[in-house]
C-alpha positions as CSV (number, residue, x, y, z in Angstrom):
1,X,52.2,-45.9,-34.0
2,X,49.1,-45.9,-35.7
3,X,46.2,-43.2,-35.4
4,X,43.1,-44.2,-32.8
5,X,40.3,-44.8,-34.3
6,X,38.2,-43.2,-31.4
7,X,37.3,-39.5,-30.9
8,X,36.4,-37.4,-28.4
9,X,34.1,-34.4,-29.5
10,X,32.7,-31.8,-27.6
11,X,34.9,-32.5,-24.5
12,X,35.5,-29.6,-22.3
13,X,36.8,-30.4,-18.3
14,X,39.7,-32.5,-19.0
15,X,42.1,-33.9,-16.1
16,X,45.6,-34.1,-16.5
17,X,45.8,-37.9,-16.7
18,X,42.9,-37.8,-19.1
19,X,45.4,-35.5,-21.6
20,X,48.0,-37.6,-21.0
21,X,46.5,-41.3,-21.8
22,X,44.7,-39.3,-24.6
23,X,47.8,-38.6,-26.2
24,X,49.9,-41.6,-25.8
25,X,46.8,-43.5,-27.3
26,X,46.4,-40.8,-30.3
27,X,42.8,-40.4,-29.6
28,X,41.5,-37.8,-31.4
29,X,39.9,-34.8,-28.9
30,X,37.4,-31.7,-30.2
31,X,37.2,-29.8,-27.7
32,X,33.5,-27.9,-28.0
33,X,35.2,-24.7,-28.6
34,X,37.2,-25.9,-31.9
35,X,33.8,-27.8,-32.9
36,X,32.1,-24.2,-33.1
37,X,35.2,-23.1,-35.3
38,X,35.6,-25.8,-37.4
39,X,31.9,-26.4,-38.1
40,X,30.3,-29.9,-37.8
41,X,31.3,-30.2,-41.8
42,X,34.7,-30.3,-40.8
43,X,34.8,-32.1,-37.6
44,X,32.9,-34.8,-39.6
45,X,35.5,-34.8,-42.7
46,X,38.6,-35.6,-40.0
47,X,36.1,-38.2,-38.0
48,X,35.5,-40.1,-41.3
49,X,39.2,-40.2,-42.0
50,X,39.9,-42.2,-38.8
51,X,37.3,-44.4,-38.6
52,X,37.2,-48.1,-39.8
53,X,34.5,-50.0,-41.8
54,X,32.1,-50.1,-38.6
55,X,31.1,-47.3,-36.4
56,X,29.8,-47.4,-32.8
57,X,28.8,-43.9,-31.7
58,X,28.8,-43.0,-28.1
59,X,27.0,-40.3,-26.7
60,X,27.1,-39.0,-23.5
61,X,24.3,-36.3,-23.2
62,X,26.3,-34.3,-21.0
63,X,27.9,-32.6,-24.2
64,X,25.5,-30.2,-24.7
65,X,25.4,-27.2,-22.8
66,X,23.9,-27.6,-19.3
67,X,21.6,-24.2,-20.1
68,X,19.7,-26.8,-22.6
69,X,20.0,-30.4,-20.8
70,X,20.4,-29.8,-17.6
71,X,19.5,-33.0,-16.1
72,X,22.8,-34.6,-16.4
73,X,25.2,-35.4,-13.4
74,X,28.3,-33.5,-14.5
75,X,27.2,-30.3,-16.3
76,X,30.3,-28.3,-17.9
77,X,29.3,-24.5,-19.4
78,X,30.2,-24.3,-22.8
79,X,28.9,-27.3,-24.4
80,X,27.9,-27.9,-28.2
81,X,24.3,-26.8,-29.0
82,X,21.3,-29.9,-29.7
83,X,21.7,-28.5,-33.3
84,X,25.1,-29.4,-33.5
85,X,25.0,-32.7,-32.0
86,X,22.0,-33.8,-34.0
87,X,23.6,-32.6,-37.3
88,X,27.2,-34.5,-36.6
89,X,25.0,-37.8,-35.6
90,X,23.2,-38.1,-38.4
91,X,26.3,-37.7,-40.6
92,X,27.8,-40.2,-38.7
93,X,24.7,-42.5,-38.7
94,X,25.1,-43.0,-42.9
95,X,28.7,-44.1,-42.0
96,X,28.5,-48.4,-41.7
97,X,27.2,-47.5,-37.8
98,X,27.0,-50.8,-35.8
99,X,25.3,-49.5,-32.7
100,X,25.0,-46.6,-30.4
101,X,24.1,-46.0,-27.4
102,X,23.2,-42.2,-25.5
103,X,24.0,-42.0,-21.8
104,X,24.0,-40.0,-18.7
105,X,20.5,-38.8,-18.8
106,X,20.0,-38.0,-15.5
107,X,16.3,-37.8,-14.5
108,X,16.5,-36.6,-10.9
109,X,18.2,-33.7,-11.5
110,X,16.3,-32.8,-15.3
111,X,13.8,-29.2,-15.8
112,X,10.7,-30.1,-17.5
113,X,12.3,-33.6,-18.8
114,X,14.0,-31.2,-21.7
115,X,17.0,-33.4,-21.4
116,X,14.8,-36.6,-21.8
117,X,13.0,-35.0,-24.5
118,X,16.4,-33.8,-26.2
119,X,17.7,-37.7,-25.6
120,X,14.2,-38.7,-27.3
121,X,14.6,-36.7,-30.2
122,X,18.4,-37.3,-30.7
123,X,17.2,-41.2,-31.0
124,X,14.4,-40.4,-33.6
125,X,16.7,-38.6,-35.6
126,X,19.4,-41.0,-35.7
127,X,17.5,-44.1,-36.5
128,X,15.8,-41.9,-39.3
129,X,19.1,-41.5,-40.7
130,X,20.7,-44.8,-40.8
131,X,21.1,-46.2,-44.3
């Protein structure tokens, strides 16, 4: 059976079902806590040995800690930092990237639009970095 091609990084409530078809498909998961011991280096070097020629990169804003985007629908504790992110996008961004897309802002339930702001900013910085 051949390797996914997908990953999941920075995942951090997962259901049993989710572990389950995650396995049997061989997606790759990060959970956030092996992200902060790996570094964002590393996590990239395995990513870049899955991947095909093209690259779409998902990102559901709900990743980073809920203390720093809070406007999100499903906030989990222990998410990666807006450093992190940013720094794994934009390596992933000089990869053949196709498209990406950044989801789950959720407006209603933002502080001070810092998740919007964060969302903003993430988009800036990866369209500054595609070859």
């Amino acid at each position: 059976m051949k390797l996914s091609k997908s990953a999941c990084i920075g995942c951090r409530a997962f259901r049993e079902e989710e572990l389950k078809s995650a396995k049997k498909n061989r997606l790759l998961l990060v959970p956030a806590s092996k992200l902060e011991e790996l570094s964002v280096a590393k996590v990239f070097s395995i990513i870049k040995k899955r991947v095909c020629k093209n690259v779409y990169l998902s990102i559901d804003i709900d990743v980073i800690d809920p203390a720093l985007a809070p406007g999100v629908s499903d906030p989990v504790a222990f998410g990666l930092t807006p450093l992190q992110l940013c720094s794994l996008a934009k390596k992933l961004a000089k990869l053949k990237l196709i498209g990406f897309d950044i989801v789950e802002v959720n407006p209603k339930r933002d502080k001070n639009d810092l998740t919007t702001a964060l969302a903003a900013k993430l988009l800036a910085e990866i369209l500054a970095s595609l070859k």
